[in-house]
C-alpha positions as CSV (number, residue, x, y, z in Angstrom):
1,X,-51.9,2.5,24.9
2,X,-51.8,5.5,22.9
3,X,-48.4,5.8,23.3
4,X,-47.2,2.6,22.7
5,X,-49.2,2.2,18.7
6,X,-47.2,5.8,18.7
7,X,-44.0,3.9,19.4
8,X,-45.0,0.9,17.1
9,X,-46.0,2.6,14.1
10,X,-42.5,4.4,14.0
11,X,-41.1,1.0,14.5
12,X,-43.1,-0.3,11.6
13,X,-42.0,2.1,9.5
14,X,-38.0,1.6,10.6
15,X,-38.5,-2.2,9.9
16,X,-40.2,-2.4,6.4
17,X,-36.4,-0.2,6.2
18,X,-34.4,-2.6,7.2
19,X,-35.9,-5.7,6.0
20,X,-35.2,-4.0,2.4
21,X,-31.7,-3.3,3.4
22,X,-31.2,-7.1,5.0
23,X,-32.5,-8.7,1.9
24,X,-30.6,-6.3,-0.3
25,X,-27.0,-7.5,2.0
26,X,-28.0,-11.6,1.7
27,X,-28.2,-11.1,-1.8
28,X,-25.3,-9.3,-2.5
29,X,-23.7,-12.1,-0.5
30,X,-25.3,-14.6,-2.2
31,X,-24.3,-13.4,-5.6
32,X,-20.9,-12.9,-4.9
33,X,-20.9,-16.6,-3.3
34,X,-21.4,-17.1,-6.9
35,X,-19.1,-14.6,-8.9
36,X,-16.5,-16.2,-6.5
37,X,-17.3,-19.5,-7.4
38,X,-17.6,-19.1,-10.8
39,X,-21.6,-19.3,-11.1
40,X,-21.5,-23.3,-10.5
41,X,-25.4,-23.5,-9.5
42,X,-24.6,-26.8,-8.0
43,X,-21.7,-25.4,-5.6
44,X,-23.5,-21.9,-5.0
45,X,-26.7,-23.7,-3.5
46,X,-25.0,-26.2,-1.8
47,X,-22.7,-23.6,-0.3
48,X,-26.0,-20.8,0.9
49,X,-27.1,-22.4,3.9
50,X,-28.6,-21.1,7.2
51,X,-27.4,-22.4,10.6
52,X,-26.4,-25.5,8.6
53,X,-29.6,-26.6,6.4
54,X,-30.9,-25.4,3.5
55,X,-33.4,-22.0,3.4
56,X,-36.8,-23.9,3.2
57,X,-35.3,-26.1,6.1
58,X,-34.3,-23.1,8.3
59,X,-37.6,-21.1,7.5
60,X,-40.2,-23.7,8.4
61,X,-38.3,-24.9,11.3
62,X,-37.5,-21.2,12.9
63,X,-36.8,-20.7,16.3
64,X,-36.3,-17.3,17.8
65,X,-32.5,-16.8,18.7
66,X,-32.6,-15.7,22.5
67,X,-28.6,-15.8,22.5
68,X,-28.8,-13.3,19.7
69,X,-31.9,-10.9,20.1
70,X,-32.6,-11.3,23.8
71,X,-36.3,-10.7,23.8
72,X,-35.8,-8.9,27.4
73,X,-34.3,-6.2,24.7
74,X,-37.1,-3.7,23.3
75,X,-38.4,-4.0,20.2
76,X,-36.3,-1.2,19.3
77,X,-33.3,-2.5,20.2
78,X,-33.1,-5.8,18.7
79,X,-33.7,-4.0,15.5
80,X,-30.9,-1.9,15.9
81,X,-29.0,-5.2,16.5
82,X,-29.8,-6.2,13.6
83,X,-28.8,-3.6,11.9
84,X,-25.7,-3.4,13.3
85,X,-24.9,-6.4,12.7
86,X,-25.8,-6.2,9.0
87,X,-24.2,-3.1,8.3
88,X,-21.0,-4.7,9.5
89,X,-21.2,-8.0,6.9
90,X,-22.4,-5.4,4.4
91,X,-19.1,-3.2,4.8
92,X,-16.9,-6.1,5.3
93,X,-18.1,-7.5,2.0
94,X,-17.4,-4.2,-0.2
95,X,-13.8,-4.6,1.5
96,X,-13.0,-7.8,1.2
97,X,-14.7,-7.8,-2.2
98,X,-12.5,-5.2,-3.2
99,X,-9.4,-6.7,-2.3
100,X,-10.2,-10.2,-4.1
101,X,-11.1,-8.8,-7.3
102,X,-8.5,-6.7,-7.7
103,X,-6.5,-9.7,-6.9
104,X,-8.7,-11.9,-9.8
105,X,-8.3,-8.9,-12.2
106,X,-4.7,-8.6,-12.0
107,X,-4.7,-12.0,-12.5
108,X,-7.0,-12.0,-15.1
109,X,-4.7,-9.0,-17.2
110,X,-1.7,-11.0,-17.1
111,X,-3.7,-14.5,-18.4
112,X,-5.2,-12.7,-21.4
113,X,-1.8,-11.3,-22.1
114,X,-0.6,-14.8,-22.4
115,X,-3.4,-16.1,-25.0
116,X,-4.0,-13.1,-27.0
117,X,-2.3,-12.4,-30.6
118,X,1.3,-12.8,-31.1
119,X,1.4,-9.0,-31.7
120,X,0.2,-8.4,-28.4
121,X,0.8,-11.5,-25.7
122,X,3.5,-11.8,-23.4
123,X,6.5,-13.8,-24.6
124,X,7.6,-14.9,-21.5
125,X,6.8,-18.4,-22.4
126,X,7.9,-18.3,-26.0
127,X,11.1,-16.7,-26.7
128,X,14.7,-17.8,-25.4
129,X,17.9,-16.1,-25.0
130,X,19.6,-18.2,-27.8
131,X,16.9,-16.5,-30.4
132,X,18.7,-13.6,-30.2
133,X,22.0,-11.7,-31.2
134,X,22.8,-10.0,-27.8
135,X,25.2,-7.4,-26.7
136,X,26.1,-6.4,-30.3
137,X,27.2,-2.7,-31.6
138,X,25.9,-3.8,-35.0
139,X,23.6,-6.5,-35.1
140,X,20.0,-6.6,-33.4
141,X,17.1,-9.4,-34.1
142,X,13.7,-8.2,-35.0
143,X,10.7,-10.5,-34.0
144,X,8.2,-10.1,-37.0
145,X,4.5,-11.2,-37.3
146,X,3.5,-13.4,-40.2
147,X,0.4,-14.4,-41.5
148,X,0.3,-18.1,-42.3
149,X,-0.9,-17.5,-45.6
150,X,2.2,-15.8,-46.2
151,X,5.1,-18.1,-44.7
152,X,6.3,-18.5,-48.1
153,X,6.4,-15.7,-49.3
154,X,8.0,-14.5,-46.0
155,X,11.2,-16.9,-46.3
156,X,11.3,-15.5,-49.9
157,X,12.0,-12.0,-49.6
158,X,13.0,-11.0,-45.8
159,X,16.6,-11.2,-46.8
160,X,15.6,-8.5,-49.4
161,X,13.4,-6.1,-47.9
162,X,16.5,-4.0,-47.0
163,X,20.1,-3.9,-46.9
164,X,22.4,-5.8,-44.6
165,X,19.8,-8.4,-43.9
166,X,21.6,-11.7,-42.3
167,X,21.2,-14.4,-44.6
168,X,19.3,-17.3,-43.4
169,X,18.9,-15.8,-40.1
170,X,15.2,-15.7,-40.1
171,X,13.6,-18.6,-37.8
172,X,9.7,-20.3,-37.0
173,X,9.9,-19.5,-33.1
174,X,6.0,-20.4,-32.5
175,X,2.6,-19.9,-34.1
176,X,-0.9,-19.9,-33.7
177,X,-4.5,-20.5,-35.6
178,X,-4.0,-17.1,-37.8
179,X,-0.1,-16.0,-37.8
180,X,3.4,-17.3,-36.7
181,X,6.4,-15.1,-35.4
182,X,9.9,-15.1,-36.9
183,X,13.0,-13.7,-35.8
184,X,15.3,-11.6,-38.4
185,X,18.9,-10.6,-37.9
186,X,20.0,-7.4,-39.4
187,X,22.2,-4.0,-39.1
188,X,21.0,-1.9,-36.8
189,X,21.1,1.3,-38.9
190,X,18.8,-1.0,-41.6
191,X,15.7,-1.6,-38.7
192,X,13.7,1.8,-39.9
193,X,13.7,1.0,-43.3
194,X,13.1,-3.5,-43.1
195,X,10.2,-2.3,-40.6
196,X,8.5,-0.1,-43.4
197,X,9.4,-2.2,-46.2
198,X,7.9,-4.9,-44.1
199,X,4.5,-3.6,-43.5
200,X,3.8,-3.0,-47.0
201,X,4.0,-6.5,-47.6
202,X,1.8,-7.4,-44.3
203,X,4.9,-8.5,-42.3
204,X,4.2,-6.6,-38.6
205,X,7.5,-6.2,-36.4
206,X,6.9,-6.2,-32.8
207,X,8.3,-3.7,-30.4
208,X,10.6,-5.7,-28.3
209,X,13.8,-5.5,-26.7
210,X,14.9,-9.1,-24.8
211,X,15.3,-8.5,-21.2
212,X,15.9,-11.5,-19.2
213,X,14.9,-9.5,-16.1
214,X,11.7,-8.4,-17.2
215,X,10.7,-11.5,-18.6
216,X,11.6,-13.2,-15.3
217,X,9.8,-10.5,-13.4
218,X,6.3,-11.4,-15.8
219,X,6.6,-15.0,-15.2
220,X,7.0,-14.5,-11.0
221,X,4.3,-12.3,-11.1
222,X,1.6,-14.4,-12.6
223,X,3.1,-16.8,-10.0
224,X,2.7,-14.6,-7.1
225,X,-0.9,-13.5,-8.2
226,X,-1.9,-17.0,-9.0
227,X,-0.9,-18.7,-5.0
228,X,-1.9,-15.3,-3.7
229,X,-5.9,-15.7,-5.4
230,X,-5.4,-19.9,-4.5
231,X,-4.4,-18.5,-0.6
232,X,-7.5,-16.2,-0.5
233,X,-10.0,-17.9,-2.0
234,X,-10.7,-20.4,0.5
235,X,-10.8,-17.8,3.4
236,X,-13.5,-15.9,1.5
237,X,-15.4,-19.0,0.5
238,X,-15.9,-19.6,4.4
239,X,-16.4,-15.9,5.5
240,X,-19.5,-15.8,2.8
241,X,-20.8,-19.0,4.0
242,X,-20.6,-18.0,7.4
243,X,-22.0,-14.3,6.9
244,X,-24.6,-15.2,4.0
245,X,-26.3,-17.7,7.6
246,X,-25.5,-14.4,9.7
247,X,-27.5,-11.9,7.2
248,X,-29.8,-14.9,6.4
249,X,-30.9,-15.2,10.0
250,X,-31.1,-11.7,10.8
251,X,-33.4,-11.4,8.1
252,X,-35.6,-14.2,8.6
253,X,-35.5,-12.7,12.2
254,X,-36.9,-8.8,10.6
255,X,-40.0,-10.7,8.7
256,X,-40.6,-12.0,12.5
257,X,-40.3,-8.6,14.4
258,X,-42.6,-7.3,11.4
259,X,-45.7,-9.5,11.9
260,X,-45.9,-9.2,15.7
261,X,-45.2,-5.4,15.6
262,X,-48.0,-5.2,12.7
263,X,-50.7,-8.1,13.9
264,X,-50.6,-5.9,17.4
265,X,-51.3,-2.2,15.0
266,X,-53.7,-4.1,13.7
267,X,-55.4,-6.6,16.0
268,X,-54.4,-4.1,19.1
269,X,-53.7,-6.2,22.7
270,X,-53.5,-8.4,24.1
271,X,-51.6,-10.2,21.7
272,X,-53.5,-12.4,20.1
273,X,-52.4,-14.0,16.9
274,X,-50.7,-16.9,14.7
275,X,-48.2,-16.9,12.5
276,X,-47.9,-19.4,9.7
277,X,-46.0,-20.2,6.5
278,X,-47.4,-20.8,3.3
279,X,-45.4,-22.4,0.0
280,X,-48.2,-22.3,-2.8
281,X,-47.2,-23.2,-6.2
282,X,-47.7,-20.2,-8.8
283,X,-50.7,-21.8,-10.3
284,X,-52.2,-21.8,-7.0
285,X,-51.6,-18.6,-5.8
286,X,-54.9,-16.6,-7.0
287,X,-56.9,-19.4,-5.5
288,X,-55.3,-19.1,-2.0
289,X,-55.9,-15.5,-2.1
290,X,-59.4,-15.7,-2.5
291,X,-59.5,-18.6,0.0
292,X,-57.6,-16.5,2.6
293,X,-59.9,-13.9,2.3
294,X,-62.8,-15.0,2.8
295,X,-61.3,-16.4,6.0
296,X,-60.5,-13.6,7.4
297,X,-62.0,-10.3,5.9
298,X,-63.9,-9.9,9.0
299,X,-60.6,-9.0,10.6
300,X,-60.7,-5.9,8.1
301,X,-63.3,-4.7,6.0
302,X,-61.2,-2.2,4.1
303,X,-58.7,-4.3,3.0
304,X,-61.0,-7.0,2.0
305,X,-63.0,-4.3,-0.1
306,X,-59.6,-3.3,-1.7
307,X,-59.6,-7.1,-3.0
308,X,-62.6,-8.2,-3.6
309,X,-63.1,-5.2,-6.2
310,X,-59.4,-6.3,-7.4
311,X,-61.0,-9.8,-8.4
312,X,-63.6,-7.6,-10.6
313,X,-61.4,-5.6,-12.5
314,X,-59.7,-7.7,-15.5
315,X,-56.5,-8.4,-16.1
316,X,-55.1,-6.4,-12.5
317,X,-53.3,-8.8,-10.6
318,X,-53.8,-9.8,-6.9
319,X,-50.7,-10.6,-6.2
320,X,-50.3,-6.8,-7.0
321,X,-51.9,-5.8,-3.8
322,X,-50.2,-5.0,-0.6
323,X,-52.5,-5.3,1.8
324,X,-54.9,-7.9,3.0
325,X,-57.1,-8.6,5.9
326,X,-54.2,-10.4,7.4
327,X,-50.5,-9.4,7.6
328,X,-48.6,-10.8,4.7
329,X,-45.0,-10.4,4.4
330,X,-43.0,-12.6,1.1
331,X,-40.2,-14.4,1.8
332,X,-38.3,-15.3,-1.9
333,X,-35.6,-17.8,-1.3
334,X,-34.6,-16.8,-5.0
335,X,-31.7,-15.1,-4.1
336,X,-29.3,-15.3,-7.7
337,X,-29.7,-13.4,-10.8
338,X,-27.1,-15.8,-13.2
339,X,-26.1,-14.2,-16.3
């Protein structure tokens, strides 16, 4: 006998571990169930199920899993099924984690080129072969950043901010809320001194050089990245549905292994106990403590001390104590933190 509480209190130790380590793996697959589906409450809850129903439903309903945890296994070793088990959804996660959001981030790079200022976005989309003066010795075409406040003033004076400007070769390609972008044909030997002359009147010129190529490659890119996050995104959405159950169960499965393994520390053998599952509201809760104790703190008369001078102190909590007459582990079905 002595041996065996030896044996169990270890255990008891090794479990309040891993139910820590459990919880902490469903979460982290519950929360990236969200990230992944872009925190849509409705389709993150719907999508967090265990063997098929919803958490309350699998919690009051629970059946030990003999397929899963033999109990002809030891204690011992169902646990270290468990963790098994976990530790492989856990690593799997950081890698396939890894993989999609570099993916999402790549993605997510090319998009904000596409949307930000004209003196930084891509022009894939925007500028054409025909706005330019290609395969010159002489002549190049400058893309220039105008403030809309100062289009006017802009068709003015480019032809005169330096020499060998061409005349009327300036052209509205595209704009947005705060600026527009022109094009400008001039000598190539002038470019120094029209980009200068240019900024001192607010005009920006954009480093560019039109290459078909490159633009080309931008635009496939964004392609490629966009069918290879649409390709992935269903896969992962059914490997975190599937693995948030997995963990789910295993952990439902940990809070089980910890009452019997602490109601026989406790209560000693035979086994002799029942479990039960309580869903007070908040308001209730310091009233079902005080009820449950006075139930049973004649199972244990230290514990009940602990709380009965808790209820004299003001302002101290009880659901800030840890220990009651009776074992009492939580189970929050809370499992997102939305930003």
């Amino acid at each position: 006998m002595v041996g065996t509480l030896d044996v169990l209190v270890g255990l008891s130790d090794e479990l309040a571990k891993l139910d820590s380590f459990v919880e902490g793996v469903v979460k982290k697959v519950a929360q990236y169930m969200a990230d992944v589906l872009e925190d849509s409450r409705d389709k993150v809850q719907e999508n967090l199920l265990a063997s098929g129903v919803d958490l309350v439903t699998y919690i009051t309903r629970f059946q030990w899993d003999m397929a899963k945890y033999p109990i002809k296994q030891s204690l011992k070793n169902i646990s270290e099924i468990i963790t098994k088990q976990v530790s492989q959804i856990d690593n799997d996660l950081k890698a396939r984690a890894s993989a999609y959001n570099n993916l999402k981030g790549n993605l997510q790079n090319l998009e904000r080129k596409n949307v930000g200022s004209l003196m930084t976005r891509s022009l894939a989309d925007i500028v054409k072969k025909e706005d330019f003066v290609m395969d010159s010795e002489y002549l190049t075409t400058l893309l220039v950043v105008v403030p809309k406040t100062g289009y006017l003033e802009w068709e003015k004076m480019y032809e005169t901010l330096a020499e060998m400007v061409v005349p009327r070769s300036s052209k509205l390609i595209c704009d947005d809320m705060d600026s527009g972008m022109y094009t400008v044909t001039l000598f190539r030997k002038a470019v120094d001194d029209f980009r200068l002359k240019a900024r001192e009147n607010k005009f920006i010129v954009r480093d560019f050089q039109y290459n078909e190529e490159e633009l080309k490659a931008d635009k496939e890119e964004m392609t490629r990245l966009s069918t290879d996050k649409k390709k992935q995104f269903g896969p992962l959405v059914r490997w975190l549905k599937v693995n948030f159950s997995e963990a789910f169960i295993a952990w439902i499965h940990v809070k089980a292994l910890r009452v019997f393994v602490e109601s026989v520390l406790r209560y000693g053998l035979p086994v002799n106990f029942q479990a039960m599952l309580l869903q007070p509201n908040k308001k209730m809760m310091k009233k079902l403590r005080e009820i449950l104790n006075d139930l049973y703190k004649h199972l244990d008369s230290s514990a009940a001390a602990i709380i009965d001078a808790a209820m004299d102190i003001p302002g101290l909590s009880l659901s800030q104590q840890e220990y009651y007459p009776y074992v009492y582990y939580k189970i929050d079905c809370n499992l997102l933190e939305f930003k």
